[in-house]
ZAROKE-843329 format. One record per residue: x, y, z of N, C-alpha, C in turn; residue in three letters. Coordinates in steps of 0.05 Angstrom, whole numbers, plus 32768, in hexadecimal, padded with zeros to 4 digits. Example, Ala and Ser with C-alpha at 12.3 -4.5 7.8 and 13.67 -1.06 7.14 Angstrom:
ZAROKE-843329
81087F8E809C80F67FA6809C81087FBE809CALA81017FD3808E81117FEB808F81028001809DSER
//
This chain:
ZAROKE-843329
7AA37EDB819F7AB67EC6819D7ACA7EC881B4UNK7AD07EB481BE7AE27EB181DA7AFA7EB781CFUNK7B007EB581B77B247EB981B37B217ED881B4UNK7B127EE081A67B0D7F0981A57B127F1281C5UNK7AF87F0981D47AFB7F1181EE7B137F0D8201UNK7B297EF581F77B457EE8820B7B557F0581FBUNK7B557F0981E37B697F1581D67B627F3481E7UNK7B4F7F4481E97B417F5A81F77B487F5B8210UNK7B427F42821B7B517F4382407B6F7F43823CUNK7B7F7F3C82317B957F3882347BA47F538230UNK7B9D7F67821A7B9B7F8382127B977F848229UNK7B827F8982317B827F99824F7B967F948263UNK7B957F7F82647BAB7F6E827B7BC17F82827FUNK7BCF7F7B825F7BE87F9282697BE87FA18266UNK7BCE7FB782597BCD7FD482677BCB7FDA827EUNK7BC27FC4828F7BC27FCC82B67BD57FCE82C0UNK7BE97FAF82AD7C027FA882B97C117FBE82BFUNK7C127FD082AA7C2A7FE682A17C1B800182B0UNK7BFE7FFD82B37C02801A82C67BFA801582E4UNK7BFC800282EC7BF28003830E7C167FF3830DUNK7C1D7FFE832E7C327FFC833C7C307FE3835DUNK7C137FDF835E7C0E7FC983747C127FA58368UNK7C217FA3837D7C337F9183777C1E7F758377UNK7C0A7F7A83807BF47F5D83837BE67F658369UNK7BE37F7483617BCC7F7F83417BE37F728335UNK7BF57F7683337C057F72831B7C0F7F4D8313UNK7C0C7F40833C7C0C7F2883307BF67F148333UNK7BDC7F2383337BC17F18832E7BBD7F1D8317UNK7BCA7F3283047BC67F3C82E47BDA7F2682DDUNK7BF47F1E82E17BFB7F1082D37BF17EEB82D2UNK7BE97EE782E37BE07EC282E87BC57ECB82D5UNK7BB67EDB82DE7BA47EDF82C17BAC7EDD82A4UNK7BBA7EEF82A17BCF7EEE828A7BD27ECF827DUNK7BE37EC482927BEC7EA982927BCE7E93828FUNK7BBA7E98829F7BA87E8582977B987E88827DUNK7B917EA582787B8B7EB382577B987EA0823FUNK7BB47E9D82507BBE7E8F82337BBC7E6B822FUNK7BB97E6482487BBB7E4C82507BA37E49823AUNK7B827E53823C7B767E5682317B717E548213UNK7B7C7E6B82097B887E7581EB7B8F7E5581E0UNK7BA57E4981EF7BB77E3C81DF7BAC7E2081E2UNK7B917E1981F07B7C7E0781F57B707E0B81DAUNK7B657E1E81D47B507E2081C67B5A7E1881A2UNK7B727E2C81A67B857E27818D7B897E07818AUNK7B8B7DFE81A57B937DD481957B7A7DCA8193UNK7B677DD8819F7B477DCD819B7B447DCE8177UNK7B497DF381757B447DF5815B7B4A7DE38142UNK7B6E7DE181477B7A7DD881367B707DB0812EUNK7B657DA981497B5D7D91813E7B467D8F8131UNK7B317DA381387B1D7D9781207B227DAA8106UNK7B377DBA81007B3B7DC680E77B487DA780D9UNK7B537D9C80E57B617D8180DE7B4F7D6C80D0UNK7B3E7D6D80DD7B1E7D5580D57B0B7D6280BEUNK7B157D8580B67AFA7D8D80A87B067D8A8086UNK7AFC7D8C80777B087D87805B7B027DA2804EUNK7AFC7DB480597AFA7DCD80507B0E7DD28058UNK7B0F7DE980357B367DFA803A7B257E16804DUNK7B0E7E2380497AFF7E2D805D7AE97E278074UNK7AF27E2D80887AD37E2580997ADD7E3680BBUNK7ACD7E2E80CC7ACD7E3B80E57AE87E3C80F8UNK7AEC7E1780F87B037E1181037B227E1A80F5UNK7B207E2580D47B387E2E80CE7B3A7E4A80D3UNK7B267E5A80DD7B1E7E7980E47B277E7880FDUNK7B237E68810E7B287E67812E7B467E60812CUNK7B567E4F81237B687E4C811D7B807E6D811DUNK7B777E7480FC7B877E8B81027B837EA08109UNK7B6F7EA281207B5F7EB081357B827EB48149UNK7B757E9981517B827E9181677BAA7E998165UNK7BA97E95814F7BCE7E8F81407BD37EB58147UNK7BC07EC481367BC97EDB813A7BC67EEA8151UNK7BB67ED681687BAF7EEA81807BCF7EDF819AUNK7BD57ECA81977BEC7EBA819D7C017ECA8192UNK7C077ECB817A7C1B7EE1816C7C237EF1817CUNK7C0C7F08817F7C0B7F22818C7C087F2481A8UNK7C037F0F81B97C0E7F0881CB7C2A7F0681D9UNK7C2D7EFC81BE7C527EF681C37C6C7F0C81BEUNK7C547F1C81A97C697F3981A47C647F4481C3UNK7C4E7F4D81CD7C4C7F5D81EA7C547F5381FCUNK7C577F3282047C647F2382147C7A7F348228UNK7C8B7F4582157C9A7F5682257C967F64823EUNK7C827F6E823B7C6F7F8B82457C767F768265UNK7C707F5F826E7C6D7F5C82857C8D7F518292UNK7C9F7F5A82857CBC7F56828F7CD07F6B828AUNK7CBD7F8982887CC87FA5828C7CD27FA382ABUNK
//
């Protein structure tokens, strides 16, 4: 699943951030960062509209949904990490 794999790079992301000290790694890690989410938050309005069209209280698009909600979340708690 592509939201698993964005949420995995992004973990990594700022584990590089916080241990390499070269100043080009750190802002080629972050525009990644930045496009990761650009991504994420694509996929989340993709999601959210066909959870909108399906009439199931369960199905794929409500899984991707709070896939996406909790990988966004936890995003936003670490968000910090790159303005140490």
């Amino acid at each position: 699943m592509e939201v698993d794999s964005l949420s995995f790079r992004i973990t990594n992301i700022q584990q590089a951030y916080c241990n390499t000290s070269n100043l080009g790694l750190r802002e080629r890690l972050f525009k990644e960062n930045k496009n990761i989410s650009q991504r994420l938050n694509e996929i989340f309005t993709i999601s959210k509209l066909l959870k909108k069209r399906t009439n199931e209280d369960i199905s794929f698009s409500s899984l991707l949904v709070e896939k996406c909600e909790r990988t966004i979340a936890q995003k936003r708690i670490e968000k910090n990490l790159f303005f140490l």
